[in-house]
N, C-alpha and C positions, 0 to 999 in steps of 0.2 A: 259649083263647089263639089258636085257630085264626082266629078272625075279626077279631083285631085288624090293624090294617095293619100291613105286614112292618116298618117301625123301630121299631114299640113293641115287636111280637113280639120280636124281635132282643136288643132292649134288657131287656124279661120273663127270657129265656132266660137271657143272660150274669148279670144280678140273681139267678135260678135257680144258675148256675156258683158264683159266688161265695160264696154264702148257706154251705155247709159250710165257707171259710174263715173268716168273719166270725162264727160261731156258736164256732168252736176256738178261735180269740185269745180273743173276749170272754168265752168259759170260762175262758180258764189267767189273766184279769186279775180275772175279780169273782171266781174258786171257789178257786182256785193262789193269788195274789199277793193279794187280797184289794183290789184299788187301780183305778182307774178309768184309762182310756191316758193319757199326757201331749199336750195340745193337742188335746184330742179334736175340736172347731171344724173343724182344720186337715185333722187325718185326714179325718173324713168330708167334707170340700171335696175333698181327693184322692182321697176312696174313690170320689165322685160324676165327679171328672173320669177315674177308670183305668175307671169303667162305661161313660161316654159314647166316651172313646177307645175300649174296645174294640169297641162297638157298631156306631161310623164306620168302624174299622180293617174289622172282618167284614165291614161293609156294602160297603165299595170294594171291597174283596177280592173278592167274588161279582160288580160288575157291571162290572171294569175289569181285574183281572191273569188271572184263572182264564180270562175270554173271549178275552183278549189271547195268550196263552201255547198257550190250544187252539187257535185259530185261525191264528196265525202258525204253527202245527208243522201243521197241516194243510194250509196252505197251501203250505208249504216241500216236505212228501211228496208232496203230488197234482204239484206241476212236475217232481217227478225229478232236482231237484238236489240230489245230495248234500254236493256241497263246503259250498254257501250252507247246508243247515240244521246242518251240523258248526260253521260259521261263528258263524251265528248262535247255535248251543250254546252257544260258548264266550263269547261278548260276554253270554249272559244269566247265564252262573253267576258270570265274573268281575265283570261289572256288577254284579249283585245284591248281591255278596258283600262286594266293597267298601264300600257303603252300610250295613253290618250293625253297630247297634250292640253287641250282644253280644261279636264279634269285635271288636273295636274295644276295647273295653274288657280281654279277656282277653289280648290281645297288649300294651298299655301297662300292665298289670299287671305281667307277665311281662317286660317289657324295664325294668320300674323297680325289681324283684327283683333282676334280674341286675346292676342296675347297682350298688345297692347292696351283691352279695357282689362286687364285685370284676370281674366277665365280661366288664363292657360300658365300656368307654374313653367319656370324657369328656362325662360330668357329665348334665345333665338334656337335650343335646341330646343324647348320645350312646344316651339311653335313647331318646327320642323318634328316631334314624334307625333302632334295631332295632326298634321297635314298626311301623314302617311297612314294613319288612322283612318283618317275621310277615306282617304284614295281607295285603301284597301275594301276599305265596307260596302263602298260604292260598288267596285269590281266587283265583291261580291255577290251584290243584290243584284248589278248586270246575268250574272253567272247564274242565277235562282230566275231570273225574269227568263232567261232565254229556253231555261229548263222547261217553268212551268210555258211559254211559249209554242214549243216542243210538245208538249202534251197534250195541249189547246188542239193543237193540229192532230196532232193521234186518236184521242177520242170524238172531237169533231164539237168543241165549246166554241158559242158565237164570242167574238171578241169583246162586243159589248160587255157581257156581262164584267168579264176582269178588268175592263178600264174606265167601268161606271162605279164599278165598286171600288176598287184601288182611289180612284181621284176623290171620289165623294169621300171615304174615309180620312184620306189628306186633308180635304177642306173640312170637315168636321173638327180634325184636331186644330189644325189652324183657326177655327173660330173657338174655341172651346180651351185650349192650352196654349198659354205666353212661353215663348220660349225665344232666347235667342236666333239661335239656329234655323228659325222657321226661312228665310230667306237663303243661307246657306242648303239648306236642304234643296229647295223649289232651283236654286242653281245648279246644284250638282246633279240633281236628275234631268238639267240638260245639258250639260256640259260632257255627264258618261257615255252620250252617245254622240261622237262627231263622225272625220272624215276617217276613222281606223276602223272601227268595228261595225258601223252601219254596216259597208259592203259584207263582212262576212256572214254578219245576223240575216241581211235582209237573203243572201245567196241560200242560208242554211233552211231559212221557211220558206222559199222558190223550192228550191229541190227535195224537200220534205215533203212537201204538198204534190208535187210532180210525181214522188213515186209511190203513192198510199193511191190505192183505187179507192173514188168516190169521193179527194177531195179536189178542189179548183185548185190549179196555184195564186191566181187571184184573190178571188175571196178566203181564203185559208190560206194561203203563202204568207199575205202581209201581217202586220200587226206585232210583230217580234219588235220592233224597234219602239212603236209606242210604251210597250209593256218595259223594256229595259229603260226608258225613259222613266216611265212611274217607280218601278222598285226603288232603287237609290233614293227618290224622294223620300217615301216610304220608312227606308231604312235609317235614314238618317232625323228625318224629324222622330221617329220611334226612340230611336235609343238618345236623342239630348231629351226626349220629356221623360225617360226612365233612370238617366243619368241628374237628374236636378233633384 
């Protein structure tokens, strides 16, 4: 596989990924259920178009955001400006995050629940102004997570501390305050981080930690995507117990 050129490789590998899901359905349909898929045609057109997406997906990802991400935080640490790379922290997490369709999806879920028991005033716009609410707040909190992330790694804070304290905090109000939202929240803080912003958070704490003498990129590179994962939780169970 070694010598194939890198998009077939690519393309080998992810076919490799999938092979144990496509081996489990096609068991529980001929051995379990005894029946063959419905539209089988179609599936496989789609099984063939989620191989070549992901292929493309990977492929841009290594020569456009991961370079992009290290390079811009390296760039930002070598001038010594702190303001500009906090700045620009927060344009990459809330930028990212708003384009995220996971999030996207888990917040209009969530505001078309509500609207339905009752929570949410008027009608299918009233659902569609609080799903834009979530989404935004979320991005927000991505954008503060990635900040203080950024800063974790500047002053040189173990990670533990902000995601034993951030999550304890969560589970404290979750045992201690009923709220709706408490399962919305616990979703949207993983839903804010998929396959759009990982790659550039996790590039932005590689190349941050890459260019500050004295830190690892390792042990001080990672952790930006846990913490963007916690804020949004955070953010959102905070404001329905201050909103009730």
């Amino acid at each position: 596989m070694q010598r194939l050129p890198g998009l077939v490789r690519v393309l080998m590998e992810n076919l490799r990924d999938l092979a144990p899901l496509l081996l489990v359905v096609g068991f529980f349909y001929a051995v379990v259920l005894g029946a063959s898929p419905p539209e089988i045609g179609t599936m496989l057109a789609g099984l063939m178009l989620v191989l070549f997406g992901l292929t493309f997906f990977g492929r841009g990802l290594a020569m456009s955001l991961f370079p992009l991400g290290e390079g811009l935080a390296d760039t930002f640490a070598r001038r010594g400006n702190v303001l500009l790379l906090l700045a620009f922290a927060f344009a990459i997490g809330f930028g990212s995050t708003v384009a995220e369709p996971a999030l996207l999806a888990v917040t209009m879920k969530a505001a078309t629940a509500a609207a339905d028991a009752g929570l949410v005033a008027g009608g299918e716009a009233g659902a569609a102004r609080t799903a834009l609410v979530l989404r935004y707040a979320a991005a927000a909190a991505v954008g503060l997570a990635v900040v203080l992330g950024c800063l974790r790694i500047l002053i040189g804070w173990p990670v533990w501390w902000l995601l034993l304290g951030g999550y304890g905090l969560a589970a404290l109000l979750a045992l201690t305050r009923d709220t709706p939202l408490l399962g919305v929240a616990f979703d949207a803080g993983a839903a804010a981080t998929s396959a759009i912003n990982i790659p550039l958070i996790a590039a932005l704490g590689i190349g941050l930690a890459s260019a500050i003498g004295g830190r690892r990129p390792l042990a001080d590179g990672f952790g930006l995507v846990a913490l963007a994962s916690l804020m949004p939780l955070l953010v959102v169970l905070l404001g329905s117990l201050l909103l009730e």
